[in-house]
N, C-alpha and C positions, 0 to 999 in steps of 0.2 A: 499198607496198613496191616498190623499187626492182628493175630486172632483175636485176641480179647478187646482190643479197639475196633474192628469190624462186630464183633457180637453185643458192645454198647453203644455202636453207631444206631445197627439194627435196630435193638429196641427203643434209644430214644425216637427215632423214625417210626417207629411202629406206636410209640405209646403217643406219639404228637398226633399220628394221623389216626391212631382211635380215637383218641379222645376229642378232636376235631368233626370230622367225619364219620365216624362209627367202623372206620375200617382198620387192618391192623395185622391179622394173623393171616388168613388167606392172601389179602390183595398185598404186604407189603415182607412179612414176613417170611413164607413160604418161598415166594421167586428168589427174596436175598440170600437164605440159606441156601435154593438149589447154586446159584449162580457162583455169590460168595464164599461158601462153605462148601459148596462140594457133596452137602448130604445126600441121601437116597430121597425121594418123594417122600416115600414112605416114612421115615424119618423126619424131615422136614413137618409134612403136617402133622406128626407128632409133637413134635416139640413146637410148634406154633400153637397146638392147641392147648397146652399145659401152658405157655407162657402169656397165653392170649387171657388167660384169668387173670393177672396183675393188672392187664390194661384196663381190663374188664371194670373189676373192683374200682379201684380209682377215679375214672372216666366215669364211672356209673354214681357213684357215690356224688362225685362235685354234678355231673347232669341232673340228677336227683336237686341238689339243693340248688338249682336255678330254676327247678320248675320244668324240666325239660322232658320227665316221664309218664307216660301214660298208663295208670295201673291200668286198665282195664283190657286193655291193650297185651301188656306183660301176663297179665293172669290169663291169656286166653292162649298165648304164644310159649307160656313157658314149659307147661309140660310136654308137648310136643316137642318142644327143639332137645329136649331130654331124651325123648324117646330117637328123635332124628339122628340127634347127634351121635347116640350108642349104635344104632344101622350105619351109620355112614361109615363109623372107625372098623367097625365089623366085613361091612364091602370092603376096605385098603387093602387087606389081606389075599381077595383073590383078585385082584389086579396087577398086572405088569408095570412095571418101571413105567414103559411107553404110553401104556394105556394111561396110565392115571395122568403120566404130564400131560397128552394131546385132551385131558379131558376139564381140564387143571385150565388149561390155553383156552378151550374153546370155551368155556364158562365165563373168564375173565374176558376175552375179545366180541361176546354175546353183551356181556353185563356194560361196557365201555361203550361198544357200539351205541346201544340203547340207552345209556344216561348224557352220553355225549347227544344225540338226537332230541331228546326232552331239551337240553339245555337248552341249545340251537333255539328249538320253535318259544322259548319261554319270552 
């Protein structure tokens, strides 16, 4: 597969399963560009995070008109993940290639574990 057919595979992948699931930049994005592309981490969750707004908007907009958001919810979360979000891009920087992936892996195989577990007992 070609660059450009790999980088519109990606996103339609990425914007089906935001918009589905709520996931997108981290869980589907991120691994494809390490794997697929070849990027640095660091890179990678760069550019997952800028592209992870298109899915955002969109995804957010049609959830919105199904009734699917809880302002009160969003008003308590959002300037936090503001502030979060600026610390988090801020820590990438003094991080190793290694560190950030073993920490990148244990996140995702913590988060798996534990929704795969709820499932089960549901």
């Amino acid at each position: 597969m070609g660059f450009v057919a790999t980088c519109l595979a990606i996103g339609l992948v990425a914007g089906t399963l935001g918009g589905l699931l709520g996931v997108g930049g981290g869980i589907v994005m991120v691994p494809a560009f390490l794997r697929f592309l070849g990027l640095p981490a660091q890179t990678a969750i760069g550019t997952s995070m800028v592209a992870i707004i298109f899915v955002s908007v969109s995804a957010s907009i049609r959830h919105y008109q199904l009734g699917n958001v809880d302002l009160k919810i969003l008003a308590m979360v959002a300037l936090a993940t503001i502030a979060g979000g600026y610390l988090g891009a801020s820590l990438v920087g003094f991080l190793s290639e290694k560190v950030l992936r073993l920490v990148f892996a244990s996140f995702l195989l913590y988060v798996s574990v534990d929704m795969f577990g709820k499932a089960i007992r549901m």
